[in-house]
OpenMM code with the backbone's topology and positions (N, CA, C; nanometers):
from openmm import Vec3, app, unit

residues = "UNK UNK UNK UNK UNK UNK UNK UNK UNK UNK UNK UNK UNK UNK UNK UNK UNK UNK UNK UNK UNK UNK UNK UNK UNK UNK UNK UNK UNK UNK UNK UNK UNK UNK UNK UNK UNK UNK UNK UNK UNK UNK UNK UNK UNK UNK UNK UNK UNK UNK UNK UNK UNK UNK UNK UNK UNK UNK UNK UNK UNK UNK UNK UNK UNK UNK UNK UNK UNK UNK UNK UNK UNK UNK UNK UNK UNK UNK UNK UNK UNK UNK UNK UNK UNK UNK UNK UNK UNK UNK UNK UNK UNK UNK UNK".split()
positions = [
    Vec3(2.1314, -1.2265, -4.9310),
    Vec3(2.0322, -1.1394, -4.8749),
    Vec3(2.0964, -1.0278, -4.7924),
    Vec3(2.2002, -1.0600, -4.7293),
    Vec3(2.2433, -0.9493, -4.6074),
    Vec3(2.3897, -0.9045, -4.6231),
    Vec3(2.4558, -0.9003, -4.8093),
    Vec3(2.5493, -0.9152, -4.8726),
    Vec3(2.5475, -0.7417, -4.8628),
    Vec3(2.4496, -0.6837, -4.9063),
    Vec3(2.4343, -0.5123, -4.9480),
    Vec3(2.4913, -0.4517, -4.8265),
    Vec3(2.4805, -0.4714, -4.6857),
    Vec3(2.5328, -0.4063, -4.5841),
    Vec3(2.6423, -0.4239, -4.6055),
    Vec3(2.7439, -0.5429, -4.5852),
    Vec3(2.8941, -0.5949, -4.6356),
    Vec3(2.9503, -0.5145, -4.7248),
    Vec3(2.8913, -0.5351, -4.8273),
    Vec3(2.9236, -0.4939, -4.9786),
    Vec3(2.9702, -0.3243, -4.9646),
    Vec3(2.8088, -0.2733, -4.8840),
    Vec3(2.8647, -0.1103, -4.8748),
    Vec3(2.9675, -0.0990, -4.7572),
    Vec3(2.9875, -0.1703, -4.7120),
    Vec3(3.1108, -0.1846, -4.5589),
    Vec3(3.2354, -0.1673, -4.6816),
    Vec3(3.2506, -0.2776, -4.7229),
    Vec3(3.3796, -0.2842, -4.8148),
    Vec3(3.4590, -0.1803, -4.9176),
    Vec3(3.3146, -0.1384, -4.9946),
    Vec3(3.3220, 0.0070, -5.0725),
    Vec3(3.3676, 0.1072, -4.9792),
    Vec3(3.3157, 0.1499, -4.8692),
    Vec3(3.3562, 0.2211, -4.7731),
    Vec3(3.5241, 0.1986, -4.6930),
    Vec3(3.5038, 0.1331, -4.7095),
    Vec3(3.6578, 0.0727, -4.6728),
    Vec3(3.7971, 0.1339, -4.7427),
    Vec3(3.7281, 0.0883, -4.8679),
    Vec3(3.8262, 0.0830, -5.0112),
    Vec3(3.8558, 0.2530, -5.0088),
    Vec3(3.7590, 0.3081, -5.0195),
    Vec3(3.7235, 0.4565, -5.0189),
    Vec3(3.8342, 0.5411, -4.9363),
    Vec3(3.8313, 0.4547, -4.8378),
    Vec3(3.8781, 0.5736, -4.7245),
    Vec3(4.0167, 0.5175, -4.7265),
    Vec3(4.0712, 0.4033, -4.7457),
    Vec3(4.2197, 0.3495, -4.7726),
    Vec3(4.2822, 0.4280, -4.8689),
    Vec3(4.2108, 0.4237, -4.9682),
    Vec3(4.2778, 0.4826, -5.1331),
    Vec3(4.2832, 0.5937, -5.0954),
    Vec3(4.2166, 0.6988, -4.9903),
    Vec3(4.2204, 0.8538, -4.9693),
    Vec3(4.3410, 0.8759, -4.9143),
    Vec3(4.3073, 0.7344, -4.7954),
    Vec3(4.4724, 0.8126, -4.7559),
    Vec3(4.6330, 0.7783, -4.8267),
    Vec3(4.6179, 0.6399, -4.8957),
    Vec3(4.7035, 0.5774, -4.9896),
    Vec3(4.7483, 0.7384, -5.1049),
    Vec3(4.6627, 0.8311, -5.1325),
    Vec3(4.6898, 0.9448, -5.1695),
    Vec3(4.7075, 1.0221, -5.0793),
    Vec3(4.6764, 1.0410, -5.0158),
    Vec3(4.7579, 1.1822, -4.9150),
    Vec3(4.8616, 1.1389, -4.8555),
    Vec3(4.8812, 1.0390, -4.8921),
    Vec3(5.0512, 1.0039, -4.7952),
    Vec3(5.1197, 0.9172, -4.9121),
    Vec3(5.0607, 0.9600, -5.0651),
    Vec3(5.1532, 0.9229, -5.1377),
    Vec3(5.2108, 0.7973, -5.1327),
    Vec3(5.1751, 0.7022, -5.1252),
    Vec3(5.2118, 0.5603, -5.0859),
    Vec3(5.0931, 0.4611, -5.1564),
    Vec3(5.1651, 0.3245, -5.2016),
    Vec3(5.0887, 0.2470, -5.2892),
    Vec3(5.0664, 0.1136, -5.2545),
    Vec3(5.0215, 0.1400, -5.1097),
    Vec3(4.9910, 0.0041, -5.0192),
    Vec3(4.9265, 0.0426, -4.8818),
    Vec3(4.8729, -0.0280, -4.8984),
    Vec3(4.7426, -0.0172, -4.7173),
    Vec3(4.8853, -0.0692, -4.6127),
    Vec3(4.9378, -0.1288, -4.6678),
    Vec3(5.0328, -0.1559, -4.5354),
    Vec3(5.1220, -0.0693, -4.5142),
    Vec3(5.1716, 0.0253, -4.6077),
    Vec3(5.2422, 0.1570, -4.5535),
    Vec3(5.1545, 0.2474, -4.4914),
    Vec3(5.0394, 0.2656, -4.5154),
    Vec3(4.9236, 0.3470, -4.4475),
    Vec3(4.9391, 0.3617, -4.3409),
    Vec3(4.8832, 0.1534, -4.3067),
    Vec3(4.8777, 0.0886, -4.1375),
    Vec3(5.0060, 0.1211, -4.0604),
    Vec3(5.1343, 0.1179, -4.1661),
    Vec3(5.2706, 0.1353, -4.0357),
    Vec3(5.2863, 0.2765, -4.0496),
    Vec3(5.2768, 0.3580, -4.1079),
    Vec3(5.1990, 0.5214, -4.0509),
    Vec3(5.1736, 0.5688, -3.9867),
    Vec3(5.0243, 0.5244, -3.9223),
    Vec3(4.9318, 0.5236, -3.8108),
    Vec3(4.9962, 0.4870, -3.6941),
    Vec3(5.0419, 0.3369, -3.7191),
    Vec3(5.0998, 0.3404, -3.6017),
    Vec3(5.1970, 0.3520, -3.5435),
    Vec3(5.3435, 0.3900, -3.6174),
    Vec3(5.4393, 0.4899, -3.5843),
    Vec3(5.3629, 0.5873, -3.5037),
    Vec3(5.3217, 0.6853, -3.5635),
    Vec3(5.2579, 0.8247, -3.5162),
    Vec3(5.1766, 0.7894, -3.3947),
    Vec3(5.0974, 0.6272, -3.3511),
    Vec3(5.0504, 0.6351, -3.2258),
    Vec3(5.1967, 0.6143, -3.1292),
    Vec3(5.2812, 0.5445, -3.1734),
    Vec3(5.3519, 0.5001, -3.1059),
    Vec3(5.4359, 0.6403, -3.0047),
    Vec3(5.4280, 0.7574, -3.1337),
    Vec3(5.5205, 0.8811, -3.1098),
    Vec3(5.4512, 0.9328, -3.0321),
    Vec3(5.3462, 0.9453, -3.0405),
    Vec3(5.2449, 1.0312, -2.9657),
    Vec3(5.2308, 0.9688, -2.8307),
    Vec3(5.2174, 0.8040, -2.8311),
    Vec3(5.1971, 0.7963, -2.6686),
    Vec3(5.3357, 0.7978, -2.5992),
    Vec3(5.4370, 0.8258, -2.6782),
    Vec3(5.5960, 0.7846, -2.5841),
    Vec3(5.5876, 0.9285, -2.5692),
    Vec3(5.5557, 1.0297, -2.6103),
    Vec3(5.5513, 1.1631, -2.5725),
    Vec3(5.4798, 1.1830, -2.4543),
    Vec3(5.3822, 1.1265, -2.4363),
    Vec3(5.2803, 1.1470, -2.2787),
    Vec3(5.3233, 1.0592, -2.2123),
    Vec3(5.4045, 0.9542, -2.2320),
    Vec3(5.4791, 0.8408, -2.1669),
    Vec3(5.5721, 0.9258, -2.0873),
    Vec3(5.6605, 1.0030, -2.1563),
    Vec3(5.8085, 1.0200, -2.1114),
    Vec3(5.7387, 1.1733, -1.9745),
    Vec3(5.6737, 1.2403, -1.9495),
    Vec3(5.6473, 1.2804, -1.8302),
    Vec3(5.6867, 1.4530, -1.8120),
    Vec3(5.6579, 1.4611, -1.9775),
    Vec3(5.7076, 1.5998, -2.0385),
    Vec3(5.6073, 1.6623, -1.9671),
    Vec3(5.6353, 1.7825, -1.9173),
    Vec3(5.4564, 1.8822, -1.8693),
    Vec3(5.4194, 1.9497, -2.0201),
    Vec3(5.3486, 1.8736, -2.1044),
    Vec3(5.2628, 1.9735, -2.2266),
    Vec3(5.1914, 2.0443, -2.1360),
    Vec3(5.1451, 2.1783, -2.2067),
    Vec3(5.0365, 2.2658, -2.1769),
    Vec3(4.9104, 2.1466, -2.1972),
    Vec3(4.7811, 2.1740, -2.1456),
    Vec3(4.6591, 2.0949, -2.1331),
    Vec3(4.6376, 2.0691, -2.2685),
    Vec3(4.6261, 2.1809, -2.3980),
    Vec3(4.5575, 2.1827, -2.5032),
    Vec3(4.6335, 2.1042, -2.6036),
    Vec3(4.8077, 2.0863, -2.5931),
    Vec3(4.8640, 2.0106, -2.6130),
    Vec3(4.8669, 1.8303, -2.5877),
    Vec3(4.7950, 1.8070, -2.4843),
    Vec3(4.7748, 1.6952, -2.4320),
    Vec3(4.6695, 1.6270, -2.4300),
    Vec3(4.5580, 1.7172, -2.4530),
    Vec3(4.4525, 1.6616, -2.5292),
    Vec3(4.4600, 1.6241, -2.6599),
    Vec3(4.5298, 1.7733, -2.7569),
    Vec3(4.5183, 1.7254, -2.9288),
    Vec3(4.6100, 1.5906, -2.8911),
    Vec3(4.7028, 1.5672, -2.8202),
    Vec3(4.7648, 1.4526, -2.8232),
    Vec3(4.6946, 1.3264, -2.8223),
    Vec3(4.5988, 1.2983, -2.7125),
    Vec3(4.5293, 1.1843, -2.6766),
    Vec3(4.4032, 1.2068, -2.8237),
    Vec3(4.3579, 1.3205, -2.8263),
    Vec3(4.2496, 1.2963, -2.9695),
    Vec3(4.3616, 1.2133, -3.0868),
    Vec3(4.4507, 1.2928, -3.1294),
    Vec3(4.5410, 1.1982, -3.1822),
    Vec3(4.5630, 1.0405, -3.2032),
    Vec3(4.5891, 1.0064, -3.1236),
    Vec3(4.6066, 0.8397, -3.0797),
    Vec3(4.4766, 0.8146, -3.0762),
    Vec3(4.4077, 0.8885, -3.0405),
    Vec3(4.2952, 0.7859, -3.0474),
    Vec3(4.2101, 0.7942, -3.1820),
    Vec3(4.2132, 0.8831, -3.2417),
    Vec3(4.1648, 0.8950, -3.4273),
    Vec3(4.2807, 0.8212, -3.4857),
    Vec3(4.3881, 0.8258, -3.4494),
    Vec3(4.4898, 0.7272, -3.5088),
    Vec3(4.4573, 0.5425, -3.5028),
    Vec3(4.4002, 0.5365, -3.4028),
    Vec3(4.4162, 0.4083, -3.3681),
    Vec3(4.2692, 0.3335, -3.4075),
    Vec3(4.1478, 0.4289, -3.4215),
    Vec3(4.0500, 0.3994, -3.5002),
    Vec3(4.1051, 0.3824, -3.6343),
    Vec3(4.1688, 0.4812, -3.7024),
    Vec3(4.2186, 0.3889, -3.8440),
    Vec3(4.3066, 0.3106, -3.8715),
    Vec3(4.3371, 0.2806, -3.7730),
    Vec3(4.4432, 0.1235, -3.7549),
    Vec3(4.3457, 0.0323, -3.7572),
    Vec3(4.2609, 0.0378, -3.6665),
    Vec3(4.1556, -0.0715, -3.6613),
    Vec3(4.0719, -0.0555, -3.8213),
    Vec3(4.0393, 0.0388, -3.8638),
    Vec3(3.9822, 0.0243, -4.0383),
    Vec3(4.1170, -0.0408, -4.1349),
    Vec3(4.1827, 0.0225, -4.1016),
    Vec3(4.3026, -0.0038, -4.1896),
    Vec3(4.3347, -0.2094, -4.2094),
    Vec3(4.3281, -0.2537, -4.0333),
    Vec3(4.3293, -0.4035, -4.0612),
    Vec3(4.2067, -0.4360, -4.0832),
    Vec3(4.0964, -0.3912, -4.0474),
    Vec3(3.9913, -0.4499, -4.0995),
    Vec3(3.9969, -0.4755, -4.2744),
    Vec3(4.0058, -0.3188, -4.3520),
    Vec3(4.0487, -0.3781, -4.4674),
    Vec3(4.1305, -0.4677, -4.5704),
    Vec3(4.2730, -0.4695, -4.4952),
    Vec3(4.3332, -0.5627, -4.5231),
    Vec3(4.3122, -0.6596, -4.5110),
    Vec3(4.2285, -0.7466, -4.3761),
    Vec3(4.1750, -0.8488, -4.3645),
    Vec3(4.0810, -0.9279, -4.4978),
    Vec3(3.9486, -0.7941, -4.5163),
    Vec3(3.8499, -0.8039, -4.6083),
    Vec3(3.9619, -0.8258, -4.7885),
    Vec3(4.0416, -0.7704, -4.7844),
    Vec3(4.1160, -0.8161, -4.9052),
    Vec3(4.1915, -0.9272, -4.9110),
    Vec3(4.2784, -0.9218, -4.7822),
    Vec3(4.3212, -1.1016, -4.7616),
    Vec3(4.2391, -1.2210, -4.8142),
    Vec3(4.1136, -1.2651, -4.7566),
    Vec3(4.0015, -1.3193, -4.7583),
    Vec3(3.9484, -1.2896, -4.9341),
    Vec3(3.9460, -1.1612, -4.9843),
    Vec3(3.9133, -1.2056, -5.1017),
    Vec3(3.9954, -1.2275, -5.1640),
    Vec3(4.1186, -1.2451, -5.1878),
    Vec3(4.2244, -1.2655, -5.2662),
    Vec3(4.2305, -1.4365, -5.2725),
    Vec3(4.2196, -1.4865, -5.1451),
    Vec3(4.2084, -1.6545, -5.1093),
    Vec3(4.0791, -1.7030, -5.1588),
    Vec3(4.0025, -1.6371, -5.1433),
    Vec3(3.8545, -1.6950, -5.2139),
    Vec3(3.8509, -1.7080, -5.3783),
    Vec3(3.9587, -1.6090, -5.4225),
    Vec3(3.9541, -1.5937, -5.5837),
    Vec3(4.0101, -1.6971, -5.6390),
    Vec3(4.1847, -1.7172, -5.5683),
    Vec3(4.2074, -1.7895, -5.5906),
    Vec3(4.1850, -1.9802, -5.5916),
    Vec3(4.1140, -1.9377, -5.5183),
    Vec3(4.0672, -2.1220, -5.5066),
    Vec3(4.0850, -2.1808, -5.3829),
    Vec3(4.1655, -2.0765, -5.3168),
    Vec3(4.2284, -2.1122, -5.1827),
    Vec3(4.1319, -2.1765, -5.0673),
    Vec3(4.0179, -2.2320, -5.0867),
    Vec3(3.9293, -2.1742, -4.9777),
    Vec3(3.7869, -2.3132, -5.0097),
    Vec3(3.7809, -2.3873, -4.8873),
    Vec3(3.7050, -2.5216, -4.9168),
    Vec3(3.5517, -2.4861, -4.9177),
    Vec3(3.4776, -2.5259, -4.9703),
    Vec3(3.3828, -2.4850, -5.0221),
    Vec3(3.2784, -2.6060, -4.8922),
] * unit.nanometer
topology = app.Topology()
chain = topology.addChain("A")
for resn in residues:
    res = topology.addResidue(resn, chain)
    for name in ("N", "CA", "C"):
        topology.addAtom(name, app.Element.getBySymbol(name[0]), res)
């Protein structure tokens, strides 16, 4: 009954993985995920280390990390949602 919300969660998921799995040329959600978070990692050791950016610099920075780190969080969510079906296919999984 409450499978269609899920279902379009997952499609949506898939969608936006494979987009970026093409724009960064790469043929795995887990190169995606260590991507993302390299680039948060760079971005916050940059506001870490006590550099004076100009303001407009230091904002796109923090928008950065933080649109970065929302698709970290999609990024494991999907992997999760594929984990889980991969174990369910296989048999893995007590009924």
């Amino acid at each position: 009954m409450n499978k269609k919300p899920n279902e379009d969660r997952v499609a949506f998921l898939e969608e936006q993985v494979n987009d970026y799995m093409k724009k960064l040329l790469v043929d795995s959600p887990y190169l995606v995920l260590m991507y993302f978070e390299k680039q948060v990692k760079r971005y916050s050791t940059m506001l870490e280390q006590g550099i004076a950016f100009p303001a407009s610099v230091e904002i796109t920075l923090q928008h950065l990390i933080e649109h970065y780190s929302s698709l970290i969080s999609l990024l494991k969510e999907y992997i999760h949602v594929q984990i889980k079906a991969e174990k369910n296919s296989s048999g893995d999984y007590m009924t």
